[in-house]
C-alpha positions in Angstrom: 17.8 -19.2 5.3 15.3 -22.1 6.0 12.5 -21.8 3.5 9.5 -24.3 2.5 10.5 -24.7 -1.2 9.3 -28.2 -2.3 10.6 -28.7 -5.9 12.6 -31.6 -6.9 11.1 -34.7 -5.7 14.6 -34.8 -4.1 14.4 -34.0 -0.4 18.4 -33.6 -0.2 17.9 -31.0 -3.8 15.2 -29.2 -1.8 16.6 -28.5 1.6 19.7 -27.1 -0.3 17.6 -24.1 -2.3 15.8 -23.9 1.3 19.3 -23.4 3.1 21.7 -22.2 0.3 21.0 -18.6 -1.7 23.9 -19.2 -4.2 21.4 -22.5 -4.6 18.2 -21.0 -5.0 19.3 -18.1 -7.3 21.1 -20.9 -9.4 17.8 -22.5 -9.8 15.8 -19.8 -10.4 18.0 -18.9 -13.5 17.7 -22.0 -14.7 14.1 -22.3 -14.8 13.1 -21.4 -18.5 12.0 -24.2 -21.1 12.4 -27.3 -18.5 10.3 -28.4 -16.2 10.8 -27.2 -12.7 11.6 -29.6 -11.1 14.9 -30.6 -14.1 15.7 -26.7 -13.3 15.5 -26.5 -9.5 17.7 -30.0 -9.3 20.9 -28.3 -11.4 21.9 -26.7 -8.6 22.1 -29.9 -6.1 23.8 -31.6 -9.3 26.3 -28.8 -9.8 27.2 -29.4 -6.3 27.4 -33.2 -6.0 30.2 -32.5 -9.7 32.1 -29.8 -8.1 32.2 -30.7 -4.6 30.8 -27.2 -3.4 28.5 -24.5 -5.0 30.7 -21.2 -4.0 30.5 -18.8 -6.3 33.8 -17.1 -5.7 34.8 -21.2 -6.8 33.0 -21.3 -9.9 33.9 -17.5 -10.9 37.7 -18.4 -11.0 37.0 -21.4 -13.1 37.6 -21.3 -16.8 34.4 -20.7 -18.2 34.7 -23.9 -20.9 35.7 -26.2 -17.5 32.9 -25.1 -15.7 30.4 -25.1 -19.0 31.8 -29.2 -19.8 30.7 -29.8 -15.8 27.6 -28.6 -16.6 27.4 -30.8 -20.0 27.9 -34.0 -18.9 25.3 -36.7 -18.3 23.0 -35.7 -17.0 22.9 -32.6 -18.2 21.9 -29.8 -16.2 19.7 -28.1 -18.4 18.1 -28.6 -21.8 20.8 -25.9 -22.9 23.1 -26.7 -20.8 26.3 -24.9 -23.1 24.4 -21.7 -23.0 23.2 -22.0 -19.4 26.3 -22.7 -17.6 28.0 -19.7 -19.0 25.2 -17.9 -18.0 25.3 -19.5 -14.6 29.1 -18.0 -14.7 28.3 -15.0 -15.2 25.8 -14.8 -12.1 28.6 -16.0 -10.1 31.0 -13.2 -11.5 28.5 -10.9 -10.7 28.1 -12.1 -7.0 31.9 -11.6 -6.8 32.0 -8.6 -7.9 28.9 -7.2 -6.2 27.9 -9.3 -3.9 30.6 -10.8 -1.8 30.4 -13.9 -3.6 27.6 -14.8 -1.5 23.7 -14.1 -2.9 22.1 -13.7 0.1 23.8 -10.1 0.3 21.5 -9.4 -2.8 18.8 -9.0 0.1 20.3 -9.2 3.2 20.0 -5.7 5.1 17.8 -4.4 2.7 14.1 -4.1 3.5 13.1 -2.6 0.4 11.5 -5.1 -2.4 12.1 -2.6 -5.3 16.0 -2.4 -4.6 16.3 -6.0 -4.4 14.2 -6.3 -7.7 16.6 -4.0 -9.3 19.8 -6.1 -7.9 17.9 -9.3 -9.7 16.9 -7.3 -13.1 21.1 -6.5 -13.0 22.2 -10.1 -13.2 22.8 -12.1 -16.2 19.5 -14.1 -17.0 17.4 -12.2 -14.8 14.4 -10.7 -16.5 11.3 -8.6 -15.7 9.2 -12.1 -14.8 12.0 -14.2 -13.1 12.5 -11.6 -10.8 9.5 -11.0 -9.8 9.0 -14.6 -9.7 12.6 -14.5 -7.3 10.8 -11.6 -5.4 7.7 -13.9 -4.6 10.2 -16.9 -3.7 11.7 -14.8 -1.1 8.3 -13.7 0.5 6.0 -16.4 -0.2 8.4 -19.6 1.1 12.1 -17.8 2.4 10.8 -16.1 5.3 12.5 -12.5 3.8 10.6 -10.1 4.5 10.7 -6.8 2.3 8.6 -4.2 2.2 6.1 -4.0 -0.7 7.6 -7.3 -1.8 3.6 -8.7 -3.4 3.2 -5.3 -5.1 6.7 -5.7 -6.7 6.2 -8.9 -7.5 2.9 -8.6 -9.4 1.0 -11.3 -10.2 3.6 -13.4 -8.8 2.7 -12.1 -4.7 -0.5 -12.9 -5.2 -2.6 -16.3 -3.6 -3.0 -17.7 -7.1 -0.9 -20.9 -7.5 1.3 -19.7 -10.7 4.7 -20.1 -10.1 7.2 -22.2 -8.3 6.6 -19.2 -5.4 3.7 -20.7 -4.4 5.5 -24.5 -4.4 5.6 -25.9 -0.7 4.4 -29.7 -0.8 3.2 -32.4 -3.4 -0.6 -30.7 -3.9 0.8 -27.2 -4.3 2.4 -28.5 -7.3 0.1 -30.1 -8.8 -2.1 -27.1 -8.4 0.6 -24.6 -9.9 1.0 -27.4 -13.0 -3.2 -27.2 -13.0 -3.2 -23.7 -13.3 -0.5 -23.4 -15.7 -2.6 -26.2 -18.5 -5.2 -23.9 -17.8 -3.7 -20.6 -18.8 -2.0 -22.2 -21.7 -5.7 -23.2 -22.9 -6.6 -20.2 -22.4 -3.9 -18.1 -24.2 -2.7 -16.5 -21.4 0.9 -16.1 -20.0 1.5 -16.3 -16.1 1.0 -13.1 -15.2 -2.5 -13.6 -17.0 -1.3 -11.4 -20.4 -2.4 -12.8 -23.7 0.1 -14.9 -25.3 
């Protein structure tokens, strides 16, 4: 993995959910109810704490130890009790599934739909994040799935929405345009009223 994900504000933050899939899933997850840039930093965070961000690691921990890492100052997340158990329970599940590695969530499939149903199987992972995952992988990962814009909705097309369509300082500020906009207008991100 190499991707063009420009997040953070923190170069070191961005080239690891650029180089690292345990990274970039981490993030992902996280983003709900902080701003993108708070959610898509917990994962170089988690690191620079721990030392590494292996799954097969964190999975072993005690679920309170890892969920106090998480907790401390600065927290990773705006819920950061809640969120680091869930973040334990992706990794558990990337043991158990995938190797303790994400990338195998993808890696030697070429089908978008399978990969969507891997995501909609984790803990956290919803209809709309994995699409939005779906759209990550396509739109700045270089993986390339068949039918990955059609199963990603809204999310595959041009139209600066989500942190997908993140790759420098102006794309951001037209995703955070767009996203005052649809919040005038009533409308979630996939353009649903709200």
């Amino acid at each position: 993995m190499a991707g063009t994900l420009f997040i953070t504000g923190n170069t070191a933050a961005d080239k690891l959910l650029n180089t690292n899939a345990d990274a970039l899933l981490i993030g992902m997850l996280l983003d709900q109810q902080v701003p993108m840039e708070w959610a898509f930093n917990g994962p170089s965070t988690l690191k620079a704490r721990l030392g590494h961000l292996d799954p097969k690691r964190i999975a072993a921990m005690d679920v309170e130890e890892f969920v106090s890492i998480c907790c401390e100052k600065p927290a990773i997340h705006r819920f950061p009790g809640s969120m680091g158990k869930r973040i334990h329970a992706v990794c558990e599940a990337l043991v158990a599934d995938y190797k303790g590695n994400a990338v195998n969530i993808w890696k030697g499939v070429d089908d978008a739909d399978e990969v969507y149903r891997r995501l909609r199987a984790l803990p956290g992972y919803g209809e709309e994040k994995s699409k939005i995952f779906i759209a990550i992988l396509g739109k700045s990962q270089g993986v390339e799935l068949a039918g990955w814009r059609e199963t990603a909705g809204k999310f595959g097309d041009e139209t600066p929405r989500s942190v997908a369509d993140v790759h420098d300082e102006a794309s951001l500020g037209k995703v955070r345009e767009w996203k005052k906009a649809q919040k005038a207008a009533k409308k979630d991100k996939q353009d649903r009223p709200v």
